[in-house]
HTML snippet that shows the backbone in 3Dmol.js (N, CA, C, O; Angstrom):
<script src="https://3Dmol.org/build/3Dmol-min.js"></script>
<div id="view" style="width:600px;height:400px;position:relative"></div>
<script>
const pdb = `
ATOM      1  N   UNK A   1      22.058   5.548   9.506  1.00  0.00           N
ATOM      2  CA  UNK A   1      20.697   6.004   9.337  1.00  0.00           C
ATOM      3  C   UNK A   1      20.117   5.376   8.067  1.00  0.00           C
ATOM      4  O   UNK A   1      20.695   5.529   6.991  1.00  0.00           O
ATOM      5  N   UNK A   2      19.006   4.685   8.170  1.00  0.00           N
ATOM      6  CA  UNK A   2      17.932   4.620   7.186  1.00  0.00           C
ATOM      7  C   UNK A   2      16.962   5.498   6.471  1.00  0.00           C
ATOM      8  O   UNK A   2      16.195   6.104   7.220  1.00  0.00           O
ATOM      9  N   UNK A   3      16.826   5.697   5.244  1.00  0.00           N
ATOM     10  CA  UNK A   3      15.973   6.553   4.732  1.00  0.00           C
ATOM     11  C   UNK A   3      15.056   5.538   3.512  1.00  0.00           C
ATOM     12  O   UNK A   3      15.540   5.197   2.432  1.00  0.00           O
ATOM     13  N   UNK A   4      13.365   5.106   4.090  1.00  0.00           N
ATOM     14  CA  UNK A   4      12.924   4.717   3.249  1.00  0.00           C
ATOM     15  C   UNK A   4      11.637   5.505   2.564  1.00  0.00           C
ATOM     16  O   UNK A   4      11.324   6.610   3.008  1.00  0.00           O
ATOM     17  N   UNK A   5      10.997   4.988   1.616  1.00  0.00           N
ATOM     18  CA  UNK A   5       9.358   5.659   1.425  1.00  0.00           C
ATOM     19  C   UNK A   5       8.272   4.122   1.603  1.00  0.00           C
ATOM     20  O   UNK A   5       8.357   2.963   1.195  1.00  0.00           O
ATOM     21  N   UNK A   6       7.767   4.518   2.027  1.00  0.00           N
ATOM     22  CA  UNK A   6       6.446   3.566   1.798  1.00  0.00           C
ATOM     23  C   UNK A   6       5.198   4.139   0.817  1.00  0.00           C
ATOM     24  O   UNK A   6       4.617   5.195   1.067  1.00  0.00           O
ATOM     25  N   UNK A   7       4.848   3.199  -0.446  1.00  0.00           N
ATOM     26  CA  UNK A   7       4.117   3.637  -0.984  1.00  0.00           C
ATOM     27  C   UNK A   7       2.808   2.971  -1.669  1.00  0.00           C
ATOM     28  O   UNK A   7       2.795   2.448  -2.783  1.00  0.00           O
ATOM     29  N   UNK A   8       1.578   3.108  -0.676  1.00  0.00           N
ATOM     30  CA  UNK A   8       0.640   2.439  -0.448  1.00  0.00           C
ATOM     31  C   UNK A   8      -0.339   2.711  -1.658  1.00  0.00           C
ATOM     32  O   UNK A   8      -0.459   3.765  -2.283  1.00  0.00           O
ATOM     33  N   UNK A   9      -1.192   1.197  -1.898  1.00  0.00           N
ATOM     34  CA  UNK A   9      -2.090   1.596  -3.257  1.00  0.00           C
ATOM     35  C   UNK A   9      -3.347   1.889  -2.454  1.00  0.00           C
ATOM     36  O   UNK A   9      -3.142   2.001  -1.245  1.00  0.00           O
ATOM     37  N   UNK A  10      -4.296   2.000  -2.760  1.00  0.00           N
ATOM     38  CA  UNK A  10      -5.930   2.325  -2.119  1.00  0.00           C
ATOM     39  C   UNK A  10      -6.059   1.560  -1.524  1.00  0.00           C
ATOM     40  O   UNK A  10      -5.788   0.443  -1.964  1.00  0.00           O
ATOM     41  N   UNK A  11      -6.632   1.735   0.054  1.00  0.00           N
ATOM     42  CA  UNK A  11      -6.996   1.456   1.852  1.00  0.00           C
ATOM     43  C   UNK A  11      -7.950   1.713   1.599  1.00  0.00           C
ATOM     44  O   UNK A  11      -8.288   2.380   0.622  1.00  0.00           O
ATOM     45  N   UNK A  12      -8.872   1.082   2.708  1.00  0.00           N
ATOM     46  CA  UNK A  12      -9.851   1.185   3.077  1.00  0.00           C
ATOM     47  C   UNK A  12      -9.648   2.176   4.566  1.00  0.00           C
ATOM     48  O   UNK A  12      -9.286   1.698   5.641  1.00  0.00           O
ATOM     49  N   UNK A  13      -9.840   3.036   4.427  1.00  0.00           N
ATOM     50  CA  UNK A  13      -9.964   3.877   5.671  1.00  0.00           C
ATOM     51  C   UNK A  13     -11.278   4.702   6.056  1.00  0.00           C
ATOM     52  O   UNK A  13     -12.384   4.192   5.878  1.00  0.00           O
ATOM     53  N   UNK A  14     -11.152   5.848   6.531  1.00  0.00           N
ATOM     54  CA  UNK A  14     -11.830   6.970   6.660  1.00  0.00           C
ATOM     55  C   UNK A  14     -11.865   7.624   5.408  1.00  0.00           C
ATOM     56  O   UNK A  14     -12.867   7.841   4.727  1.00  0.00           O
ATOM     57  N   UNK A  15     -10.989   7.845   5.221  1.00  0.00           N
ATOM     58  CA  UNK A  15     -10.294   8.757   4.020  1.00  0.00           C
ATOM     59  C   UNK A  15     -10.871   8.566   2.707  1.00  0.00           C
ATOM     60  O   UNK A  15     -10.822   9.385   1.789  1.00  0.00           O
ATOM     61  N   UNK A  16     -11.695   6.863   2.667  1.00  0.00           N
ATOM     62  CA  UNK A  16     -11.999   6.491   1.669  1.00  0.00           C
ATOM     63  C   UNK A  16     -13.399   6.351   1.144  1.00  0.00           C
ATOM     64  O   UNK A  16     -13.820   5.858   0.097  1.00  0.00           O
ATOM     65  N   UNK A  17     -14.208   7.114   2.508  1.00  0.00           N
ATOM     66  CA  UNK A  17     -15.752   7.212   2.565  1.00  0.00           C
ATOM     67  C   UNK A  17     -16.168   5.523   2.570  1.00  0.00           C
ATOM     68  O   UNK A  17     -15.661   4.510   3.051  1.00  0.00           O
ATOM     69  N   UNK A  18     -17.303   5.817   1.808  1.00  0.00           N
ATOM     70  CA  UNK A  18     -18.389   4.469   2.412  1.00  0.00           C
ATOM     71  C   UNK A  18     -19.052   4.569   1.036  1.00  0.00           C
ATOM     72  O   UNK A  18     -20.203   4.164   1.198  1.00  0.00           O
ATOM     73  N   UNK A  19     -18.867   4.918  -0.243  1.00  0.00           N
ATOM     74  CA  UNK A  19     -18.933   4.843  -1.528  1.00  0.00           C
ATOM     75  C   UNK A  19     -18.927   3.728  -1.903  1.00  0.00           C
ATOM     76  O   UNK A  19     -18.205   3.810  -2.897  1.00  0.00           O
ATOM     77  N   UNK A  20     -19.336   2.333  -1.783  1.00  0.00           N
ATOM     78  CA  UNK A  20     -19.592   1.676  -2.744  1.00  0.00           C
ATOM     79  C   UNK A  20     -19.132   1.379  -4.139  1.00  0.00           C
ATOM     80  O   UNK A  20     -18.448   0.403  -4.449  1.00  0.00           O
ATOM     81  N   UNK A  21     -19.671   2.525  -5.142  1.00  0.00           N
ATOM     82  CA  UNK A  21     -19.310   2.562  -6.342  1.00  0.00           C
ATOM     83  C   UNK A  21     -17.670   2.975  -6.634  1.00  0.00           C
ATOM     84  O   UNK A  21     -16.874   2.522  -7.457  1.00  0.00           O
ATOM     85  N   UNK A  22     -17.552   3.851  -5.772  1.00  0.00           N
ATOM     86  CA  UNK A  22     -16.133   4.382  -5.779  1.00  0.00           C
ATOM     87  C   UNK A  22     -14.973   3.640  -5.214  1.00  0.00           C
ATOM     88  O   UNK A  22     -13.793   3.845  -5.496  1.00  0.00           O
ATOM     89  N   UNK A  23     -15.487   2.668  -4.303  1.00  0.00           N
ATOM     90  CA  UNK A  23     -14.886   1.525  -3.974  1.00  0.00           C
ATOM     91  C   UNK A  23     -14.202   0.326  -5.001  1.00  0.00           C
ATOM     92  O   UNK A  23     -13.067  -0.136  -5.110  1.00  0.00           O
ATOM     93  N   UNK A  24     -15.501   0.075  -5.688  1.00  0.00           N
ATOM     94  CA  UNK A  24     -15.302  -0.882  -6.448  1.00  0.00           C
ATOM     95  C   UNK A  24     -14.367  -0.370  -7.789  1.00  0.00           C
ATOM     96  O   UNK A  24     -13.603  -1.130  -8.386  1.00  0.00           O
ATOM     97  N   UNK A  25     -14.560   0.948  -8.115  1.00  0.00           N
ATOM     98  CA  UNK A  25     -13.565   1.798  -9.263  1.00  0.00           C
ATOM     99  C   UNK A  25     -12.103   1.384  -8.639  1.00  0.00           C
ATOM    100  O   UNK A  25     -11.306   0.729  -9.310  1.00  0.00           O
ATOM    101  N   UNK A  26     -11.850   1.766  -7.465  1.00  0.00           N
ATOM    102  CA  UNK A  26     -10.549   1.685  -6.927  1.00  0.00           C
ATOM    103  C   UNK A  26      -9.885   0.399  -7.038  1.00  0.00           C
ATOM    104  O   UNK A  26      -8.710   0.202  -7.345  1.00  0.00           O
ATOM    105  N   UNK A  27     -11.299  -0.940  -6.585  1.00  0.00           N
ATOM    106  CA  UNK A  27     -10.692  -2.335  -6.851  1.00  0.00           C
ATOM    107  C   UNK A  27     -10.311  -2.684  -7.957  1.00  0.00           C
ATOM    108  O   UNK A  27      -9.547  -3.611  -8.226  1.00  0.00           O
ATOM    109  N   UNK A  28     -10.858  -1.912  -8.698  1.00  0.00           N
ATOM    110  CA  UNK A  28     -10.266  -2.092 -10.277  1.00  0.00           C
ATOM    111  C   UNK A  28      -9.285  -1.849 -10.781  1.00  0.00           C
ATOM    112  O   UNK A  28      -8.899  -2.337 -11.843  1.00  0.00           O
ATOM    113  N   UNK A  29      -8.535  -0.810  -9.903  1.00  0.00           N
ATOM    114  CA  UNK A  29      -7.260  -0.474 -10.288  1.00  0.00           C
ATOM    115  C   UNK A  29      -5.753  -1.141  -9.809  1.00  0.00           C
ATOM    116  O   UNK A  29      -4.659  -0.616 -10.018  1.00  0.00           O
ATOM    117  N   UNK A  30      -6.035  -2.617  -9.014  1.00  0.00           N
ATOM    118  CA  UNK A  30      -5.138  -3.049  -8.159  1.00  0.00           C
ATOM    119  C   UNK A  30      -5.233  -4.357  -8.842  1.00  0.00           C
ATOM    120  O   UNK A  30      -6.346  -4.835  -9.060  1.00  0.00           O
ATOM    121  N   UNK A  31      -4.216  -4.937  -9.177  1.00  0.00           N
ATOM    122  CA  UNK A  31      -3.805  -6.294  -9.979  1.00  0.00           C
ATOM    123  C   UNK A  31      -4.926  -7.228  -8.934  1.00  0.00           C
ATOM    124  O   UNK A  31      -5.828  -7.873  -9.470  1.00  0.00           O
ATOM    125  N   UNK A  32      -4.737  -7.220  -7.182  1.00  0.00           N
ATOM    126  CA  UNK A  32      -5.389  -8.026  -6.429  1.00  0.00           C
ATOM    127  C   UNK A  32      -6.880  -7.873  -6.677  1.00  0.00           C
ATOM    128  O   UNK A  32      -7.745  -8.647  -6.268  1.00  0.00           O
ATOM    129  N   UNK A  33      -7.069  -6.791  -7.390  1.00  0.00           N
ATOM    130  CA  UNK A  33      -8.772  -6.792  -7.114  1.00  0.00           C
ATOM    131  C   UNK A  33      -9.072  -6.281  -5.888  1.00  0.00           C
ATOM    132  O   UNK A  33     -10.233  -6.617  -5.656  1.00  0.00           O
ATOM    133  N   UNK A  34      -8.623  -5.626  -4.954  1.00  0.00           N
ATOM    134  CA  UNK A  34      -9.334  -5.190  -3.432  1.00  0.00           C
ATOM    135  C   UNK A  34      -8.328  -4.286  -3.192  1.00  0.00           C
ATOM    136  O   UNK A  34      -7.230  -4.069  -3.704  1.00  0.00           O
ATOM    137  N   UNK A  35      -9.002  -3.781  -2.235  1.00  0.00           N
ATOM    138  CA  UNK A  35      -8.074  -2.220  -1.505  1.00  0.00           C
ATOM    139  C   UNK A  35      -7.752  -3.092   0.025  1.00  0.00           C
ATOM    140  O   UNK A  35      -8.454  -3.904   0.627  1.00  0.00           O
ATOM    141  N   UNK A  36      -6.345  -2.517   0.348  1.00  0.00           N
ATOM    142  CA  UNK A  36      -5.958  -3.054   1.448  1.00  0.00           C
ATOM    143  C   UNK A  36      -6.509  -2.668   2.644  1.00  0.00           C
ATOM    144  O   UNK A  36      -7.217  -1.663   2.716  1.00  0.00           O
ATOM    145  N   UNK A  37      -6.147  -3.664   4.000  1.00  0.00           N
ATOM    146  CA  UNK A  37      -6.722  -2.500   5.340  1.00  0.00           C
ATOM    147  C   UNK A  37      -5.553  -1.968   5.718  1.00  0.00           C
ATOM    148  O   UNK A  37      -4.411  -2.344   5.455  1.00  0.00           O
ATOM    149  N   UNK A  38      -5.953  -1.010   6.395  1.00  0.00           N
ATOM    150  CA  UNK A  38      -4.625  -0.296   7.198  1.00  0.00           C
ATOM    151  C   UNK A  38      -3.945  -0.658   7.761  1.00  0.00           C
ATOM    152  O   UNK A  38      -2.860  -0.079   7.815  1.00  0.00           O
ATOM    153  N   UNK A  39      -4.219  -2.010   8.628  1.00  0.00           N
ATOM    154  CA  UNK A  39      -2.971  -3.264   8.881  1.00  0.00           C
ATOM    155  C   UNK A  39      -2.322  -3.677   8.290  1.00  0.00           C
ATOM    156  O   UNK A  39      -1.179  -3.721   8.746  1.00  0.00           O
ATOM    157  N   UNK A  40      -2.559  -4.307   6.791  1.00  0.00           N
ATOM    158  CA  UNK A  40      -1.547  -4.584   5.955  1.00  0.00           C
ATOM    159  C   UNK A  40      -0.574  -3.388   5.556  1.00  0.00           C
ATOM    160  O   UNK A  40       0.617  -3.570   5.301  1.00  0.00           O
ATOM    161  N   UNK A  41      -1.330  -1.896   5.521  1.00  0.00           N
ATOM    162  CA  UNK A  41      -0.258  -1.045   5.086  1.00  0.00           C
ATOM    163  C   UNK A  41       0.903  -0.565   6.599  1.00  0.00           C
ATOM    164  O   UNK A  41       2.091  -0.254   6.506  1.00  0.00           O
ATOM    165  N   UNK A  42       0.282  -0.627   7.560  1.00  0.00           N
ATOM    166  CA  UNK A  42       1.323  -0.935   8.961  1.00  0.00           C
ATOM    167  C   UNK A  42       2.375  -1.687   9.042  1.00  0.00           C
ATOM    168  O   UNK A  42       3.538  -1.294   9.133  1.00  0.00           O
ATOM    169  N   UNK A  43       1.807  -3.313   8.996  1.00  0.00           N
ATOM    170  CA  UNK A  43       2.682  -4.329   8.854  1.00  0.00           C
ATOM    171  C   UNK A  43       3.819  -3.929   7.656  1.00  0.00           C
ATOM    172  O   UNK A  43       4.933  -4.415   7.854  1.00  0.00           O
ATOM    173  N   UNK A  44       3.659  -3.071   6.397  1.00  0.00           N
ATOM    174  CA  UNK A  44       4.872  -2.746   5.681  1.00  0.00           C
ATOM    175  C   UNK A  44       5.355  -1.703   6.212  1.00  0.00           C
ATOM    176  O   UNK A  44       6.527  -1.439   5.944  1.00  0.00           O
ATOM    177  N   UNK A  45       4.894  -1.159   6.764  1.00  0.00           N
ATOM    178  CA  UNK A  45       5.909   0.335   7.411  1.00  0.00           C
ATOM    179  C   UNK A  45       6.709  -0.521   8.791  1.00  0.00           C
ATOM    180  O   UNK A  45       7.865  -0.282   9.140  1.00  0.00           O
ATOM    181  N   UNK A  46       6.058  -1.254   9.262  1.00  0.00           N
ATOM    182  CA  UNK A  46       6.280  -1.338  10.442  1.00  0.00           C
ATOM    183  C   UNK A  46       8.164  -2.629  10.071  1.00  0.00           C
ATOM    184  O   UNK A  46       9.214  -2.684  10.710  1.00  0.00           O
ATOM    185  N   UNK A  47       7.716  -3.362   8.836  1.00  0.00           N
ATOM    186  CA  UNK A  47       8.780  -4.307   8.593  1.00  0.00           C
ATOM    187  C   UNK A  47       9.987  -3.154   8.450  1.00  0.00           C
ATOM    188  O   UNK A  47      10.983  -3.321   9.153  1.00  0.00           O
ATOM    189  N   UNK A  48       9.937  -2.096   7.646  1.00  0.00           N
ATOM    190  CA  UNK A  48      10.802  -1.384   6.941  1.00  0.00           C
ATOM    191  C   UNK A  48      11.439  -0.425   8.732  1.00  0.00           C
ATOM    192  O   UNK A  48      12.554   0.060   8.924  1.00  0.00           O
ATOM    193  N   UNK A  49      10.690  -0.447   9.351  1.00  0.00           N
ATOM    194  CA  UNK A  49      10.779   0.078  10.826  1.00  0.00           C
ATOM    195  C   UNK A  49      12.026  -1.224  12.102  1.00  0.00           C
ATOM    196  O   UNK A  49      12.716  -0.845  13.048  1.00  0.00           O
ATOM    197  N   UNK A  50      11.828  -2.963  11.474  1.00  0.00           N
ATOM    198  CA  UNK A  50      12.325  -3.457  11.644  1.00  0.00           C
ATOM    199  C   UNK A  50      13.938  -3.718  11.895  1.00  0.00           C
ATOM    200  O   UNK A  50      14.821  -3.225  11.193  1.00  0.00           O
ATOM    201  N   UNK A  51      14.098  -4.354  12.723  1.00  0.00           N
ATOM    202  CA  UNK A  51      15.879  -5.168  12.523  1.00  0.00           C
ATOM    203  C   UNK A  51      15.624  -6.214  11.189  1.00  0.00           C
ATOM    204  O   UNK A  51      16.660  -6.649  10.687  1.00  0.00           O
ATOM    205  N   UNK A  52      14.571  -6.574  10.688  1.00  0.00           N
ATOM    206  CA  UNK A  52      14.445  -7.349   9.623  1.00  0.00           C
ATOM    207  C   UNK A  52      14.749  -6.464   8.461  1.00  0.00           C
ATOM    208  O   UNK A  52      15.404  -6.907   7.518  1.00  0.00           O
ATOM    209  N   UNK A  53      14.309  -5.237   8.479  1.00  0.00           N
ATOM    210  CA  UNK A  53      14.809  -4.237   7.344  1.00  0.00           C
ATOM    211  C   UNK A  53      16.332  -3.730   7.601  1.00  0.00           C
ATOM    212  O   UNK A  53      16.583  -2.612   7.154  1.00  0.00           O
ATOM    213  N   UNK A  54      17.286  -4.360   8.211  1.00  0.00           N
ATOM    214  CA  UNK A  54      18.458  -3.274   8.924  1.00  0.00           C
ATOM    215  C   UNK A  54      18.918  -2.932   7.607  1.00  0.00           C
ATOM    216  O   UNK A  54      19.066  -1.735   7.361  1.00  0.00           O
ATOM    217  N   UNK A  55      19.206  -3.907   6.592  1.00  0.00           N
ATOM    218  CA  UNK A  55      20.062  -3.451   5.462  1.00  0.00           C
ATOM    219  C   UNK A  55      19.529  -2.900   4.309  1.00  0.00           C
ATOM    220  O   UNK A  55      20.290  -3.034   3.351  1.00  0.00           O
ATOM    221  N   UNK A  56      18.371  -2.262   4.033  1.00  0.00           N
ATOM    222  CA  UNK A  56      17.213  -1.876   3.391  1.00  0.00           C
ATOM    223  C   UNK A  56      17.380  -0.165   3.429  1.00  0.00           C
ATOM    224  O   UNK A  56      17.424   0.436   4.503  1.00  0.00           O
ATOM    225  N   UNK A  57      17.453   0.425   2.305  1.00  0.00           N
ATOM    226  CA  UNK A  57      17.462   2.016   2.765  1.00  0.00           C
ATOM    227  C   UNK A  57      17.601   2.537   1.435  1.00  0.00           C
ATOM    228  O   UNK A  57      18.276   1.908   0.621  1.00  0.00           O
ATOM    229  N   UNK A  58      17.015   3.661   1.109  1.00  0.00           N
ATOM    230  CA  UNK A  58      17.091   4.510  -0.173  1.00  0.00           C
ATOM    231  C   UNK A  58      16.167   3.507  -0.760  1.00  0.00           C
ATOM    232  O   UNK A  58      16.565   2.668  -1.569  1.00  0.00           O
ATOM    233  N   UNK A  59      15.190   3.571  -0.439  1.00  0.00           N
ATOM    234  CA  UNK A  59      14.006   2.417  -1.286  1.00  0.00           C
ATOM    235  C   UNK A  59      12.979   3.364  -1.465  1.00  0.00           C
ATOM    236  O   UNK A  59      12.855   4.407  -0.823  1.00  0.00           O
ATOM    237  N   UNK A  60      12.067   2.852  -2.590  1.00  0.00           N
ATOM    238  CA  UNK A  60      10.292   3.268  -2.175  1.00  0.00           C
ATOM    239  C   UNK A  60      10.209   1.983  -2.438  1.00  0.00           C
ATOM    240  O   UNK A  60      10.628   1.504  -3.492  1.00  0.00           O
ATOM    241  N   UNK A  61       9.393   0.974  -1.057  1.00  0.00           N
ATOM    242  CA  UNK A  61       8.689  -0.010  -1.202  1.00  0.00           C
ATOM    243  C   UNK A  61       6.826   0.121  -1.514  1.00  0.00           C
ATOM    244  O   UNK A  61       5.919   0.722  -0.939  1.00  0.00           O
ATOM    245  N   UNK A  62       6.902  -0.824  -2.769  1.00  0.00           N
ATOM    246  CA  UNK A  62       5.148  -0.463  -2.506  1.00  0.00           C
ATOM    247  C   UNK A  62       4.433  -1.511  -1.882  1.00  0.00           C
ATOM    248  O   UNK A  62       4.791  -2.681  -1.747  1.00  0.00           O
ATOM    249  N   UNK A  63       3.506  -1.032  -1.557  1.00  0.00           N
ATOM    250  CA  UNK A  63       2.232  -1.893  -0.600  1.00  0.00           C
ATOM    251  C   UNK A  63       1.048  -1.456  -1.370  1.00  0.00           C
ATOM    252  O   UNK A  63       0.073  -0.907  -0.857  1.00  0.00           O
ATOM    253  N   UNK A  64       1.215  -1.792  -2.939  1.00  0.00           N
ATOM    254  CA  UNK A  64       0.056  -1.015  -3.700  1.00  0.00           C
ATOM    255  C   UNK A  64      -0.740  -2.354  -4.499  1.00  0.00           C
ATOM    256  O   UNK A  64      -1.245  -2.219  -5.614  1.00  0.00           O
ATOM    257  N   UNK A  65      -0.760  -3.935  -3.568  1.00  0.00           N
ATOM    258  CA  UNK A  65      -2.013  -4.737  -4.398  1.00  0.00           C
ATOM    259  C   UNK A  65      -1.498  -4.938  -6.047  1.00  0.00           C
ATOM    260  O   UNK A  65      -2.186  -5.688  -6.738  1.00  0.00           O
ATOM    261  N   UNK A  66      -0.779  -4.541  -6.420  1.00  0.00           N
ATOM    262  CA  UNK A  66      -0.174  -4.005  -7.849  1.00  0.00           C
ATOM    263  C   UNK A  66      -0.705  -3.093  -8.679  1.00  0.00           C
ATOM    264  O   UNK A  66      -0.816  -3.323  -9.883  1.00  0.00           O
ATOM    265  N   UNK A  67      -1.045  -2.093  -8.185  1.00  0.00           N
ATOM    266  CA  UNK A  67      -1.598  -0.920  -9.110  1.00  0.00           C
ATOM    267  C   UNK A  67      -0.333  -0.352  -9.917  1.00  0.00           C
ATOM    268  O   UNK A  67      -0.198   0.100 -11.054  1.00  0.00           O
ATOM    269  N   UNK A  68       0.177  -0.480  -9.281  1.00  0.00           N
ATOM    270  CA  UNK A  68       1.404  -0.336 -10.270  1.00  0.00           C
ATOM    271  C   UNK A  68       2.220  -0.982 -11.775  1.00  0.00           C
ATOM    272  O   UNK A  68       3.033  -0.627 -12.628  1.00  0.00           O
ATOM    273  N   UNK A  69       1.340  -2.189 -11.387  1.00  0.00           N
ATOM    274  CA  UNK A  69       1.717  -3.174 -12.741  1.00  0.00           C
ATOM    275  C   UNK A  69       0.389  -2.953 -13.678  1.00  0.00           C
ATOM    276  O   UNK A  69       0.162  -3.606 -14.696  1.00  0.00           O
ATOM    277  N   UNK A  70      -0.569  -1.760 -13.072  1.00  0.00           N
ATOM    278  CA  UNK A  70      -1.750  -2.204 -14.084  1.00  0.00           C
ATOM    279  C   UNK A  70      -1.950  -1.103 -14.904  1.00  0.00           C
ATOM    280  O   UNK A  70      -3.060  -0.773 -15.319  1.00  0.00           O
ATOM    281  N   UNK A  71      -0.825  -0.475 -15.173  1.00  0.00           N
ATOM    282  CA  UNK A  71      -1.218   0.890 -15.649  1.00  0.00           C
ATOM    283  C   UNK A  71      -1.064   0.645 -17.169  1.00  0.00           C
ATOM    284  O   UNK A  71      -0.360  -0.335 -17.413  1.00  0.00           O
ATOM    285  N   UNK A  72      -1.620   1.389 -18.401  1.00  0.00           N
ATOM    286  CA  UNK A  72      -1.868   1.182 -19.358  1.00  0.00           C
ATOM    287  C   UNK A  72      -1.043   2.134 -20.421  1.00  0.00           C
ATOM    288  O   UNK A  72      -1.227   2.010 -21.632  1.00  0.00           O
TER     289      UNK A  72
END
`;
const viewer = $3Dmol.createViewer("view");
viewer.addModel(pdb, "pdb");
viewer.setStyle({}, {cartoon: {color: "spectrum"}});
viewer.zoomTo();
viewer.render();
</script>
């Protein structure tokens, strides 16, 4: 058995309204400059879901643009 986390930085979804301003706050917080779509955050669940992930487990992978490297 595999046990992973996936841990996504700011999407563009539903979830994320149609804010503009609040948009662009969020792009600010991601090394890439942009919030991902929900495909790119799929395509990482979906790898970790893979025979390409078989040997992969006890992870948190992020799919976070690098918000994670930008913290202060």
């Amino acid at each position: 058995m595999r046990v992973n986390a996936l841990l996504p930085g700011g999407t563009l979804t539903e979830m994320a309204g149609d804010d503009p301003q609040f948009h662009e706050f969020a792009r600010q917080l991601h090394a890439l400059k942009r919030l991902a779509s929900a495909d790119e955050i799929a395509r990482a669940a979906l790898f970790l879901c893979s025979d390409e992930a078989s040997f992969v487990t006890g992870t948190a992978m992020l799919a976070d643009g690098g918000n994670s490297i930008c913290k202060t």
